[in-house]
C-alpha positions as CSV (number, residue, x, y, z in Angstrom):
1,X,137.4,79.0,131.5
2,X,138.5,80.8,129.0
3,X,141.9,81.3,129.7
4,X,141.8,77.5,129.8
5,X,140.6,77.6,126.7
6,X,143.2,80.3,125.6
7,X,146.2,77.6,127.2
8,X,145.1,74.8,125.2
9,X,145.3,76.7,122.1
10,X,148.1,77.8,123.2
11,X,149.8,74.5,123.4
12,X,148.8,73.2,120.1
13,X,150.1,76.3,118.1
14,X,153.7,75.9,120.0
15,X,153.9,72.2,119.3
16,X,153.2,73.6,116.0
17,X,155.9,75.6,115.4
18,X,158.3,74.1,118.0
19,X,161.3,74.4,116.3
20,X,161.1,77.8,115.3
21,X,159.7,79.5,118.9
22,X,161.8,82.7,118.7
23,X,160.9,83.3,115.6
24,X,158.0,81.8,115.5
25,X,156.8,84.0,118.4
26,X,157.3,87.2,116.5
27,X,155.0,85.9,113.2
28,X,152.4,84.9,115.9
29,X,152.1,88.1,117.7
30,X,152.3,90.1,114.5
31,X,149.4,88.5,112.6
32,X,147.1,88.4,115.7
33,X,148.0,92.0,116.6
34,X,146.9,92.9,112.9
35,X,143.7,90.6,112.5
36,X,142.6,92.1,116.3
37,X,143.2,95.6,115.0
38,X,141.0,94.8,111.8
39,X,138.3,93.4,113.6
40,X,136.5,92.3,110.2
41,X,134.0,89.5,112.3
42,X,130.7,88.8,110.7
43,X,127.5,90.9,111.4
44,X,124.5,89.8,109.2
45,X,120.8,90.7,109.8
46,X,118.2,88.6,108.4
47,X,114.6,89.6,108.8
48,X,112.4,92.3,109.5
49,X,113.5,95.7,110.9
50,X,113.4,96.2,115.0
51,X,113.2,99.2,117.0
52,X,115.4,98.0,120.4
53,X,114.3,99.7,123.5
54,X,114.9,103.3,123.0
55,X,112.0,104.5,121.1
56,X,110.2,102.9,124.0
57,X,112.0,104.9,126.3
58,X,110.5,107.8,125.0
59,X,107.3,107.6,125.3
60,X,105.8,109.9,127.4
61,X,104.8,108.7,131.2
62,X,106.1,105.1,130.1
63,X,108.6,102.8,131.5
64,X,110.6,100.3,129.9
65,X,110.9,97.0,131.6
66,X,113.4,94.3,130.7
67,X,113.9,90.7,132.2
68,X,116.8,89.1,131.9
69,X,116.7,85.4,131.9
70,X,120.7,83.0,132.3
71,X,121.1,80.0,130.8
72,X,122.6,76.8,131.9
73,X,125.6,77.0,135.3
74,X,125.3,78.2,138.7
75,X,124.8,82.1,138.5
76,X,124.9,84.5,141.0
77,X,122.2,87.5,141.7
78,X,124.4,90.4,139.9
79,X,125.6,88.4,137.2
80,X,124.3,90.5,134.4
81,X,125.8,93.7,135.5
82,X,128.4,94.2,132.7
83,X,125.6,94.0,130.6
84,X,123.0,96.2,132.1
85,X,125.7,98.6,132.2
86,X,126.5,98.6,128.4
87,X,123.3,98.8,128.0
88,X,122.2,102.0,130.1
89,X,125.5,104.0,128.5
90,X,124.0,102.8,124.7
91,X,121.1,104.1,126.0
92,X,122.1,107.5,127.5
93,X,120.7,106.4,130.8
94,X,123.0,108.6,133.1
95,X,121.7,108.4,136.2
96,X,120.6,105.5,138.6
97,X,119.0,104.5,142.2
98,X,121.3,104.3,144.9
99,X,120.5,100.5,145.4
100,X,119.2,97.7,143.6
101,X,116.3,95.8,145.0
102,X,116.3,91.8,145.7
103,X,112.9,89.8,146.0
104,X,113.2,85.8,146.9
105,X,110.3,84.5,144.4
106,X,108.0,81.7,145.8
107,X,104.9,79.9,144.9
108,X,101.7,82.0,145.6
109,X,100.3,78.4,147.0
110,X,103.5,77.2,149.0
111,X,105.1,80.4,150.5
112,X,108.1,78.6,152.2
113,X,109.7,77.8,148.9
114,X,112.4,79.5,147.2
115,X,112.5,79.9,143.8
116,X,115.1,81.6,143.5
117,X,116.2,85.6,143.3
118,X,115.1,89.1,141.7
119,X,117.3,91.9,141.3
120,X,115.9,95.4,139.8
121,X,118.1,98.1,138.8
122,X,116.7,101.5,138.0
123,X,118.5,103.9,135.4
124,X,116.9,107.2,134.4
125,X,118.2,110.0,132.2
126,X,120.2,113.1,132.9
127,X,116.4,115.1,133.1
128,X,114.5,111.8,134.6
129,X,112.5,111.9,131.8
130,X,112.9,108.6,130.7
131,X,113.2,105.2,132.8
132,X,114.2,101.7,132.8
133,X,113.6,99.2,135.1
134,X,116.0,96.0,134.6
135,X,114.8,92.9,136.0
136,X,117.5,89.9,137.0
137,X,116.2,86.4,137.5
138,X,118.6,84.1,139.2
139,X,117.0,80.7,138.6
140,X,119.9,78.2,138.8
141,X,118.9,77.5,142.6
142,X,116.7,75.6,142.1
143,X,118.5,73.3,140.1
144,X,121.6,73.4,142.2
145,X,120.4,70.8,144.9
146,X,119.8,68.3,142.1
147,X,123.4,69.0,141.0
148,X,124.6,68.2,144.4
149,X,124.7,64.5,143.1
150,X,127.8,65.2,140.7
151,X,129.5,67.1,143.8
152,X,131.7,63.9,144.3
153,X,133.1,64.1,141.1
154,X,134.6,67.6,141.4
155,X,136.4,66.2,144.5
156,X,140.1,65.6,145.4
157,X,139.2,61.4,145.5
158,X,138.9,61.7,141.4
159,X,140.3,65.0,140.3
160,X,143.5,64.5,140.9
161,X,143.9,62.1,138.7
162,X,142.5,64.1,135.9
163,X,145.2,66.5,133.7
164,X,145.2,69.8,135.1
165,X,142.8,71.0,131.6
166,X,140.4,68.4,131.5
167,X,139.6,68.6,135.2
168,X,138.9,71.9,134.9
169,X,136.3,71.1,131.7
170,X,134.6,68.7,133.5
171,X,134.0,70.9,136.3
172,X,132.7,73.3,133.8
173,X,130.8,70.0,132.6
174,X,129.5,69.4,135.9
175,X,128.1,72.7,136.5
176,X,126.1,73.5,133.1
177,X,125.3,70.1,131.4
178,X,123.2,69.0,134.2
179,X,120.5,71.9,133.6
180,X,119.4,71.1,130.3
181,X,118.6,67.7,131.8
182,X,117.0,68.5,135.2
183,X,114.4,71.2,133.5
184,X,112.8,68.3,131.5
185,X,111.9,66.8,135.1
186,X,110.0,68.1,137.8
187,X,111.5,71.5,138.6
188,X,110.5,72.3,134.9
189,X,107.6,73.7,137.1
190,X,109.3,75.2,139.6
191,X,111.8,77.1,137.3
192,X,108.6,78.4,134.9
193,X,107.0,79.3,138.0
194,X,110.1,81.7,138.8
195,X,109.6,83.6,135.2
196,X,105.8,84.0,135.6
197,X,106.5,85.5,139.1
198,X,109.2,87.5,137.5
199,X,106.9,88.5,134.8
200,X,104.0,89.7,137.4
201,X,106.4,91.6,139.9
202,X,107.3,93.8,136.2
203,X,103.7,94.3,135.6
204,X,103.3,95.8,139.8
205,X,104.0,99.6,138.9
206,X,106.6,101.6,139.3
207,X,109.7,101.4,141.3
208,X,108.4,102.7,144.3
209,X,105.9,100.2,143.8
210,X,108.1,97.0,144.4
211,X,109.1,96.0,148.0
212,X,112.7,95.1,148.9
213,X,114.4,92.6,150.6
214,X,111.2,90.3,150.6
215,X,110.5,86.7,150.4
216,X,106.5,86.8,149.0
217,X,104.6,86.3,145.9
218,X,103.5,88.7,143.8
219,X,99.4,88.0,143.3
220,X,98.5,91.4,141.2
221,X,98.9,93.4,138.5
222,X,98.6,96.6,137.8
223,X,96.7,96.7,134.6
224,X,97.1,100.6,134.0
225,X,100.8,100.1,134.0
226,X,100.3,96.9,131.8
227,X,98.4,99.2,129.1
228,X,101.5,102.3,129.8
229,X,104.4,100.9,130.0
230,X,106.8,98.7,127.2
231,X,108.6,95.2,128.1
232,X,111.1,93.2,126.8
233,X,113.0,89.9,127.5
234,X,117.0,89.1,127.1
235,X,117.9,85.6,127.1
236,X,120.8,83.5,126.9
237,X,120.9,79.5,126.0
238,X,118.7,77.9,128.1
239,X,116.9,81.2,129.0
240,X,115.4,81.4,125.5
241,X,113.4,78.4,126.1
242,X,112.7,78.9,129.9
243,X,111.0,82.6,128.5
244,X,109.3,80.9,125.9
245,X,107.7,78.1,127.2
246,X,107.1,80.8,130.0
247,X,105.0,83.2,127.9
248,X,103.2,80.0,126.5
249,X,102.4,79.0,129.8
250,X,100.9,82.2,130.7
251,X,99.1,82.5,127.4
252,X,97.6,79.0,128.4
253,X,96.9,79.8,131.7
254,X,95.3,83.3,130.6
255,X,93.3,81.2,128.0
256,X,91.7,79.5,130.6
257,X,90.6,82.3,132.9
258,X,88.5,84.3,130.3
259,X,86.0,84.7,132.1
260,X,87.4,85.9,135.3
261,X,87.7,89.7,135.5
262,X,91.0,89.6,137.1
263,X,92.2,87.9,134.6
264,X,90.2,89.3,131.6
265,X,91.5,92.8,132.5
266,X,95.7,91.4,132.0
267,X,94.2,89.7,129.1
268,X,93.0,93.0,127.2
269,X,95.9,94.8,128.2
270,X,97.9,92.6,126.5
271,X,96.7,92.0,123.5
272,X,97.7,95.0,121.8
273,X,101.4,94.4,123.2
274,X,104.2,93.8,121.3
275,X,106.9,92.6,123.6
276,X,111.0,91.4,122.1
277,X,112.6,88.2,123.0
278,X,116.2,89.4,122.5
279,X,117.7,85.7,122.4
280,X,121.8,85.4,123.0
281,X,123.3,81.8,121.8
282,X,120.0,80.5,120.7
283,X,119.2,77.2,121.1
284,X,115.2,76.7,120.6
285,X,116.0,74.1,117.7
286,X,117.5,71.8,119.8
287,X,116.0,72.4,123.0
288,X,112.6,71.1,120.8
289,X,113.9,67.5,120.5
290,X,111.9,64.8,122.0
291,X,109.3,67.8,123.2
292,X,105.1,68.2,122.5
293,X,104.2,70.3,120.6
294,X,102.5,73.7,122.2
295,X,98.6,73.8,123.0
296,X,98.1,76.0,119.5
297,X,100.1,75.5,116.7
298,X,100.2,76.2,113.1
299,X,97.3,79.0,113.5
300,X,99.2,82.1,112.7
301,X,96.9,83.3,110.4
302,X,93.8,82.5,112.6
303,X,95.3,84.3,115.9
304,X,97.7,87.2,114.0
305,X,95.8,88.8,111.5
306,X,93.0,91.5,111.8
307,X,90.5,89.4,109.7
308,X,91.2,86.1,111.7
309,X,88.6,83.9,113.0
310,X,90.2,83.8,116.4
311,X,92.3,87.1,116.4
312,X,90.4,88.3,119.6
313,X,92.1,85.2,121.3
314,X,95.5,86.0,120.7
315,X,98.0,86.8,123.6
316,X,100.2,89.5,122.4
317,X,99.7,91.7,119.3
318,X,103.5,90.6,118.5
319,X,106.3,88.8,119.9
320,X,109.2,89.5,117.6
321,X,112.5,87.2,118.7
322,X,115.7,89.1,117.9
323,X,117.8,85.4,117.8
324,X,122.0,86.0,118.2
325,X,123.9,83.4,117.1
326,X,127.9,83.4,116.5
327,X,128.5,80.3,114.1
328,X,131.3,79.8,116.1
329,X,129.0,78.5,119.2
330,X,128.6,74.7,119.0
331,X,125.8,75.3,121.2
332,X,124.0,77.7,119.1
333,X,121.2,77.6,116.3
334,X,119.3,80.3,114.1
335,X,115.5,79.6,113.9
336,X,114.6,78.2,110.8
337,X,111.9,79.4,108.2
338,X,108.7,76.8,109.2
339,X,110.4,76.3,112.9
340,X,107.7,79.2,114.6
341,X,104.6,78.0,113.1
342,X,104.9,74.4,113.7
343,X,107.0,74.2,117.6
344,X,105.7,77.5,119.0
345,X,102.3,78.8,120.3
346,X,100.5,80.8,117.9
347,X,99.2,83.7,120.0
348,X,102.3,84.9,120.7
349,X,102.4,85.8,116.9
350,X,105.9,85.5,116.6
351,X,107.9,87.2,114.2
352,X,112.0,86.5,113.7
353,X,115.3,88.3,112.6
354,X,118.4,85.8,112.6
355,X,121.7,87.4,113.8
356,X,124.8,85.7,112.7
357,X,127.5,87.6,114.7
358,X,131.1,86.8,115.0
359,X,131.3,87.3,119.1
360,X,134.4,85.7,119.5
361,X,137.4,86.8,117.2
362,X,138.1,84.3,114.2
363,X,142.3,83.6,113.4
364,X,143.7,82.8,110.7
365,X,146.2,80.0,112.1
366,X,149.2,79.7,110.0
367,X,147.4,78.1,106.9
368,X,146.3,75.4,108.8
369,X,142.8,77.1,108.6
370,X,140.6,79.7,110.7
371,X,139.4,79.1,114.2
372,X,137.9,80.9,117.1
373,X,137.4,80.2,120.9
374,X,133.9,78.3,121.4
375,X,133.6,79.0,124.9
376,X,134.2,82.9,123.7
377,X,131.7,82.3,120.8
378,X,129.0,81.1,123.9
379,X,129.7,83.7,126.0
380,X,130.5,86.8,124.4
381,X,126.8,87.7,123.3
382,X,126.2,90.4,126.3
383,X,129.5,92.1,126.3
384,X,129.6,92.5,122.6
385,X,128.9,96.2,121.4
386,X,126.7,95.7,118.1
387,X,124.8,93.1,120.1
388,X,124.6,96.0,122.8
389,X,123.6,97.9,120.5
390,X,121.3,96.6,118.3
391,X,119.3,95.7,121.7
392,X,119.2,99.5,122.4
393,X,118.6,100.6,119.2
394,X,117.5,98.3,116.6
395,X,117.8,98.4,113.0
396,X,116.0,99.9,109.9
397,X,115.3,103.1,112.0
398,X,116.4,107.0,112.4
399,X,117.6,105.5,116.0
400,X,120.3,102.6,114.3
401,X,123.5,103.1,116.1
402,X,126.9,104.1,114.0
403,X,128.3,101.0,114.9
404,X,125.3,99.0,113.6
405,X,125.2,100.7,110.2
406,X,129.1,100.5,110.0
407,X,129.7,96.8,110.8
408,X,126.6,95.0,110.2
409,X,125.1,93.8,106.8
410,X,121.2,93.9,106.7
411,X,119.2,92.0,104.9
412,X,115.7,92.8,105.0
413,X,112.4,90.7,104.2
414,X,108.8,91.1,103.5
415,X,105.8,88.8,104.1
């Protein structure tokens, strides 16, 4: 796609400058080989300061957990690899298990569904003294049977009549603008039913702990690893909501069950938590339209400070949401001011720091005005080194990495 992308472009600049290609050719090359080199793209921080995983990492006989959750199109188990990889060099995380594990997720109450696929990866340092566990979901099969119904479209009997660009975009259109759709229907269930399985298999132990090559619930936790051990979530589009609407749901469900010492053991262990959303293309703003609003709402002061009448009843101690978002990405949204208190649950005590990152390179074209790749601007989030970065190591702390404090303009805020 995005050499597709890359061609159309392409096209346009030499119709452009048509009748002056060879030298035309030379200029071109020239000023994109000098704005490349620059590399001058937008990094501002706005919001409170965040310590990324690796303080967690260091705490002693603790594990760091970290679920990634995809966004809209077909994926594959694997697809976050580039990523997870980024991540363990940031981190210093040198050495790693031989093989990944895979568990098919299912509902506790119907067994013979699939809901889709976890992959864990285990990295450790050089002296195994500090750990992290990554954790893949792989929702999109659930949605891909649903999809099946645009399958026609893709084929030879209407494709061909298509230019060779746009039937490749609405292939690309066929594959990811379904999903936003079908998860307002029924398998809304099933695909939040896939996170809060993904959730409990992170809270089973350690590595030896989870099975491989299984196609079973998870129906425990293990509470003294839920009171050890530090978690995060890394989203993309789609994702975001999926792992928010997730943690609401378990905060509902958890609600409910009080009273049941199963469930009142998970709920005391997490309510001194703080656990990161680290949101790539975010898109909660317009993902809210047309929705209800949570179960509690505009009660942050009730549920999120010490002297608040229903402070015991909060989920997490904090959920601070780290939200990407290249300006570039038509698809992409930073969280506004009054957006938490009034469209998201109130014990998850939310707290946000807007990223506006330039993923994709911006160019100067000719004086005609600047522009950048959209589909780059969409995608670029997890292969992106500050963004890499800033997830390892924060900002506004001793562990900030060089390219953070170099590149990036902070701007912090108080309450």
């Amino acid at each position: 796609m995005k050499q597709v992308i890359a061609k159309v472009v392409f096209v346009m600049l030499a119709s452009l400058i048509g009748g002056c290609a060879s030298l035309g050719k030379g200029i071109t090359e020239a000023i994109l080989e000098k704005q490349e080199s620059e590399d001058t793209r937008l990094c501002e921080i706005r919001g409170h300061a965040f310590r990324g995983l690796k303080p967690h990492l260091e705490q002693e006989n603790s594990k760091m957990k970290v679920l990634m959750v995809h966004g809209v199109g077909d994926h594959l188990p694997g697809y976050s690899t580039e990523f997870f990889e980024k991540l363990a060099k940031e981190l210093d995380l040198t050495v790693t298990a031989s093989k990944h594990k895979n568990i098919t997720l299912t509902d506790p109450e119907h067994p013979e569904k699939k809901l889709g696929n976890l992959r864990i990866n285990r990295f450790l340092n050089k002296d195994h003294s500090q750990e992290l566990l990554f954790y893949e979901l792989t929702w999109s099969e659930i949605t891909a049977t649903q999809k099946k119904v645009l399958s026609y479209d893709n084929s030879g009997e209407y494709s061909f009549r298509r230019a060779e660009v746009n039937d490749l975009l609405k292939k690309f259109s066929n594959d990811t603008g379904p999903d936003p759709i079908i998860y307002l229907g029924d398998s809304r269930e099933d695909i939040l039913l896939a996170f809060e399985q993904s959730f409990c298999w992170m809270t089973t132990g350690s590595w030896e702990d989870l099975p491989d090559d299984v196609h079973q619930p998870c129906e425990s936790q293990n509470i003294e690893s839920v009171y050890r051990d530090s978690y995060a979530f890394v989203s993309h589009s789609l994702g975001s909501r999926i792992t928010i609407d997730g943690m609401q749901r378990i905060a509902s469900l958890l609600g409910d069950h009080q009273n049941s010492k199963r469930h009142k053991d998970l709920v005391l262990a997490l309510k001194n938590k703080e656990i990161p959303i680290y949101m790539m293309s975010n898109q909660l703003p317009m993902l809210q339209l047309g929705r209800k609003l949570p179960e509690v709402s505009n009660q942050e002061q009730s549920y999120c400070t010490p002297n608040g009448d229903k402070y015991a009843e909060r989920m997490l101690a904090k959920t601070p949401i780290i939200a990407f978002s290249d300006p570039n990405d038509l698809l992409s949204y930073a969280i506004p001011h009054d957006f938490v208190n009034t469209y998201l649950d109130s014990r998850l005590c939310i707290r946000v720091t807007n990223i506006n990152i330039n993923v994709a390179t911006v160019f100067d074209v000719f004086g005609l005005g600047r522009m950048a790749n959209p589909m780059d601007a969409h995608i670029g989030y997890d292969i992106d080194d500050r963004v890499v970065a800033l997830i390892a190591k924060g900002i506004g702390n001793d562990y900030t990495a060089d390219i953070v404090r170099k590149r990036c303009h902070w701007i912090d805020t108080i309450d």
